[in-house]
C-alpha positions in Angstrom: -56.8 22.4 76.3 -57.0 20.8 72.7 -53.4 18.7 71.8 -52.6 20.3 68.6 -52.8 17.6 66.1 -48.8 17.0 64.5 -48.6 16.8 60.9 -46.6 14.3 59.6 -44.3 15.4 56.6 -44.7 12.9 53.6 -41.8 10.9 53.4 -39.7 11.8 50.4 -39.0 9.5 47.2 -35.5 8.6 48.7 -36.8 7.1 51.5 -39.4 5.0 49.7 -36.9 4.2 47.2 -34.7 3.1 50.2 -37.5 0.6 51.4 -38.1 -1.2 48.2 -34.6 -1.9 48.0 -34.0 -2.9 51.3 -37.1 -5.0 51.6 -37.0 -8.5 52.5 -38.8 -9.7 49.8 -38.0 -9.9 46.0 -39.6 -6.5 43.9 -40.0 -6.7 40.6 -41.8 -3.4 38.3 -42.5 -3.5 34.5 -44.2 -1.6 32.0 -47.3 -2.3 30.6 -45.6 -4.3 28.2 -44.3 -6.5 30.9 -40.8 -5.2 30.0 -38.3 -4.8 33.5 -37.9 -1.5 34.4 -36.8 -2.3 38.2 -35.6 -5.1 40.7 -34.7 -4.7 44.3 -32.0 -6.2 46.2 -33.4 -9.2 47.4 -34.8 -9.8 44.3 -31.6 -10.1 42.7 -29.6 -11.8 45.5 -32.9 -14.9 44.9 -32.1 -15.0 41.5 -28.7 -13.8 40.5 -30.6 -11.4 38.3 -28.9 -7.3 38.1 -31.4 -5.3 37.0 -28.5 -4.3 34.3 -29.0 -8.1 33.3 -32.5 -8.1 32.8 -33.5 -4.6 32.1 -36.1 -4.3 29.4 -36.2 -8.2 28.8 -39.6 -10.4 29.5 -40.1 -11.6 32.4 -39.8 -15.1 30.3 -36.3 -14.9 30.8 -36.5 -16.3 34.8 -38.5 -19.6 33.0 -37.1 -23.0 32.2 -37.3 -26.7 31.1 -39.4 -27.7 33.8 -41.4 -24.8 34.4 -45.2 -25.5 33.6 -46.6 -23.9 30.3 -50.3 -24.5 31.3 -49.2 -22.3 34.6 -47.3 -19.6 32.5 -51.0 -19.6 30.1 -52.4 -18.9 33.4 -50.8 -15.8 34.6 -50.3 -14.7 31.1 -53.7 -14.3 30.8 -54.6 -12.8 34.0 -51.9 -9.7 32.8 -53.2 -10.2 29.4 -56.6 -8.7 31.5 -54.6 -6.8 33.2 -56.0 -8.3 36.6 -54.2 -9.1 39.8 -53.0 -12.9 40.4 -51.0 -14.8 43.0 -49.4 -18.2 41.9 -46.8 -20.7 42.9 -44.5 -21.1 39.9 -41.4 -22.8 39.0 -38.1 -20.4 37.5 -34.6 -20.4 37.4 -32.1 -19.0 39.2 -29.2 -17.0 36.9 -26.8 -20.2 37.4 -29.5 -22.6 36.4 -30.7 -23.8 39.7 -34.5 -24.4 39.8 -36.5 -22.3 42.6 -40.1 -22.0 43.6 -41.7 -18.9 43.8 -45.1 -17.6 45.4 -45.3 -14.2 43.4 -48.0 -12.1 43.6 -48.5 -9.4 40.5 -51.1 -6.3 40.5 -51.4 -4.2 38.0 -51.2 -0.3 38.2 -53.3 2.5 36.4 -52.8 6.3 36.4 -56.0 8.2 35.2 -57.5 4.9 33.8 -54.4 3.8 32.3 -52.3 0.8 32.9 -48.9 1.4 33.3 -46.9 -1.0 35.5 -47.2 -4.1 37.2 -46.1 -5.0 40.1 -44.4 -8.4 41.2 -43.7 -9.4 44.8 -42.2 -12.4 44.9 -41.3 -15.0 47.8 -38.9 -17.8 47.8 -41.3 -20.9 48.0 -38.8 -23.4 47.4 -38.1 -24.7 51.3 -41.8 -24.9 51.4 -42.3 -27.0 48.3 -39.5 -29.5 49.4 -41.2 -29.9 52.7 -44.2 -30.8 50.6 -42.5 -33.2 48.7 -41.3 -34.8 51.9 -44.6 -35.0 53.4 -45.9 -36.7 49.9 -42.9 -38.9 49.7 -44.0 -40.0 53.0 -47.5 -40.5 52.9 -46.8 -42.7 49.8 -44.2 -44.7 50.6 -42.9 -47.6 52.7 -40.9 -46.7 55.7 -38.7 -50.2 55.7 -38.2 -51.1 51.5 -39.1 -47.6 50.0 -41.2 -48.8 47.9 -44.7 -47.2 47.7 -47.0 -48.0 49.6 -51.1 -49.2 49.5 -52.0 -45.4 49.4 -49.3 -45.0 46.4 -50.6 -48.5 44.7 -54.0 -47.5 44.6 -53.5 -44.3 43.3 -51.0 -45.4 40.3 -53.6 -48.1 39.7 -56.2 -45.1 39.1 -53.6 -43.7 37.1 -53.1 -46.8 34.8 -57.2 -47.7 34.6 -57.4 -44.2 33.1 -55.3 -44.8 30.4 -56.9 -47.7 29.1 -53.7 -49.5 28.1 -53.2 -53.5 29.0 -51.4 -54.2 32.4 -50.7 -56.6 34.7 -51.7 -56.8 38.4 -49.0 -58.8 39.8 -49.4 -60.4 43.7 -46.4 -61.3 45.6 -46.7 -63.1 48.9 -43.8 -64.0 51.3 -43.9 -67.6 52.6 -43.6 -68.5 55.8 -42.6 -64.8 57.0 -44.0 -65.6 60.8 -41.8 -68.6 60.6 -38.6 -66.5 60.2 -39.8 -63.7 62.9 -40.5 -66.0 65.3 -37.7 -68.2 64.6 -34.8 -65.8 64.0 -36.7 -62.4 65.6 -38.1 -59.6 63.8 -34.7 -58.1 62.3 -34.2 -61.3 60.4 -38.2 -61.3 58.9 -37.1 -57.4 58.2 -34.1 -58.0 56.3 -35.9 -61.4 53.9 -38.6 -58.1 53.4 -35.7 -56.1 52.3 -34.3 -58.7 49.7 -37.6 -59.1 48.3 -38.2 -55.6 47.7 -34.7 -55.0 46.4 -35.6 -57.7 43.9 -38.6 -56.4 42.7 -36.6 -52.8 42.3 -34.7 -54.4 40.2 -36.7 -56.3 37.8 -38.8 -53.6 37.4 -38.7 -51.4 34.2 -39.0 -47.4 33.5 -42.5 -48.1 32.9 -42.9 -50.9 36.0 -43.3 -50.1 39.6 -43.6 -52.3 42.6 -45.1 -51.6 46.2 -45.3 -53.2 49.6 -48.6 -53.4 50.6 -48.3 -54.3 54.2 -46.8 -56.9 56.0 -45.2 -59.6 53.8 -47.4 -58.7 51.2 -46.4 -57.1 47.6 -47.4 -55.6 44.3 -45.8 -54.8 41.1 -48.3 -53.3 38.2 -46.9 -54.1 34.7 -47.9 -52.2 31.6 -48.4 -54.7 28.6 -47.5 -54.3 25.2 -48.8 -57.8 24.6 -50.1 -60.6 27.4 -47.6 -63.3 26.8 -45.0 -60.1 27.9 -46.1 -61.1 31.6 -44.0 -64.6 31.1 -41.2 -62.3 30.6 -41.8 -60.0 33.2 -42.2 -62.6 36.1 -39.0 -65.1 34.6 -37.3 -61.9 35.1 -38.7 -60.9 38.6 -37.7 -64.9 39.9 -34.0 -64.1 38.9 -33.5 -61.2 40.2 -35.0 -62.7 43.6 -32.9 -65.3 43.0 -29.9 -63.2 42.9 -31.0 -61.5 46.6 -31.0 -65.4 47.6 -34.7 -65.9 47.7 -35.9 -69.4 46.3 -39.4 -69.8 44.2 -40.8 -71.9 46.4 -40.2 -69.2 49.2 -42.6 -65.9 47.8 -46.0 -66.9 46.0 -47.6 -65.1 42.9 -50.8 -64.6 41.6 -51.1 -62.1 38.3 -54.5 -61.2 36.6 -54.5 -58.7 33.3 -56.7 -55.9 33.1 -59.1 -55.1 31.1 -58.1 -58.5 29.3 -59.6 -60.9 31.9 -61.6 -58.0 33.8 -63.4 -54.8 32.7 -63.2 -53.7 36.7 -60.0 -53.4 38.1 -60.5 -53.8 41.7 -61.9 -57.8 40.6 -58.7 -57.6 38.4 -56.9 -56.9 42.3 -59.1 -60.0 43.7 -58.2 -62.4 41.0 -54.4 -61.8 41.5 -54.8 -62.1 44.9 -56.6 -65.5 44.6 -54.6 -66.6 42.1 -51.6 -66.5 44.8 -53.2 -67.9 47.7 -53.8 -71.2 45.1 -50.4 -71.2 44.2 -49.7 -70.8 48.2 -51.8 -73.8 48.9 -50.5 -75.5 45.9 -46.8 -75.1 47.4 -48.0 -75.8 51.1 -49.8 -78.9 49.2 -46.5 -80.2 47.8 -44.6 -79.7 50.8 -43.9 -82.8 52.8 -44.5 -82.5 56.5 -41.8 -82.8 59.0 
């Protein structure tokens, strides 16, 4: 005997109603015109946003200071072709607090017609700070927080691209073994520390330093002029000096590029040579006990 087959009664524009504004995720509907017409519950416990607040305005109004233009000119002109697009972008919260958004908006037609679009939004931002942890990271030095060889080669791209005068500055420790094996590990960490602290500080807004690995250092130095370097390194020796560390205790080599070398990893070499001389200069000089 056959099962009759049970129809299923459509559910009813309360209940549908009842699920968009219940949903876990933020809803957002406008006209064609991109004006609001509607925002669900979650939607406005993300942003802060009634739908009395925002009814009828642009969507423009969730957008701030450091939200993207070139990524609003993207998904402006996917609903300016009224196609669908998914993006991460950066808004506002009501209050002013920044949040990240995945949101996800599809256009909607009747008889050929476009007359809505549809925004799904999810809060991004826990994701996004997770990235910037990971980056942070992967760029910089676990014991000085200073960036790293990954983060010094890739702001010395940065800096070759722009074509601009800078200075490749070397920094080398002295006698680094001497103080680990002499006074353990924590003392070696802690001279590392100072040094680093030092270079923090003599750098500029424009300056940064890194560690590149063991008792090793960098600082790149944009130029205005080449005799600016003078500056820049009396400057780096006293604030060493002021986190205790003598001249005769780090050595420096410095080369400018593109002044003294069209290529800049040769412009990296010729630091680096330039402060092993002064290191065998020093050791040189350097009477023996």
């Amino acid at each position: 005997m056959r099962t009759r087959e049970r129809r299923m009664p459509p559910l009813s524009p309360s209940v549908l109603a009842a699920a968009l504004e219940h949903a876990g995720i933020g809803i957002l509907i406008t006209d064609d015109r991109r004006r609001v017409l509607y925002v669900n519950e979650t939607f406005t416990r993300d942003t802060g946003y009634s739908l009395d607040d925002i009814r009828g305005l642009s969507c423009a109004v969730l957008q701030g200071p450091g939200t993207n233009p070139a990524d609003v000119e993207v998904l402006r002109g996917a609903l300016d072709r009224a196609e669908p697009i998914e993006q991460v972008l950066l808004n506002y919260r009501k209050d002013g607090t920044p949040l990240w958004y995945k949101v996800r908006i599809r256009p909607m037609f009747e008889d050929g017609t476009l007359r809505y679009f549809v925004g799904v939004q999810e809060n991004y931002t826990p994701l996004k700070d997770l990235q910037r942890q990971l980056e942070h990271a992967a760029n910089t030095d676990s014991l000085t927080d200073l960036g790293n060889r990954r983060a010094f080669e890739l702001h010395l791209a940065e800096l070759e691209k722009r074509a601009h005068p800078f200075a490749i500055v070397i920094l080398d420790v002295n006698n680094l073994k001497h103080v680990n094996d002499s006074f353990g590990h924590a003392a070696g960490d802690a001279l590392i520390e100072r040094v680093a602290s030092g270079l923090r500080a003599a750098c500029d807004t424009q300056e940064r330093a890194f560690r590149l690995g063991g008792d090793e250092f960098s600082w790149l130095v944009p130029l205005a002029e080449a005799h600016a370097l003078t500056h820049s390194l009396e400057r780096l020796y006293e604030e060493l000096k002021r986190q205790g560390i003598a001249r005769q205790e780090i050595s420096v080599g410095a080369a400018i590029f593109p002044i003294e070398n069209l290529d800049v990893w040769s412009a990296v070499r010729l630091a680096d040579c330039r402060m092993y001389e002064q290191k065998d200069a020093l050791k040189a000089s350097t009477p023996r006990a």
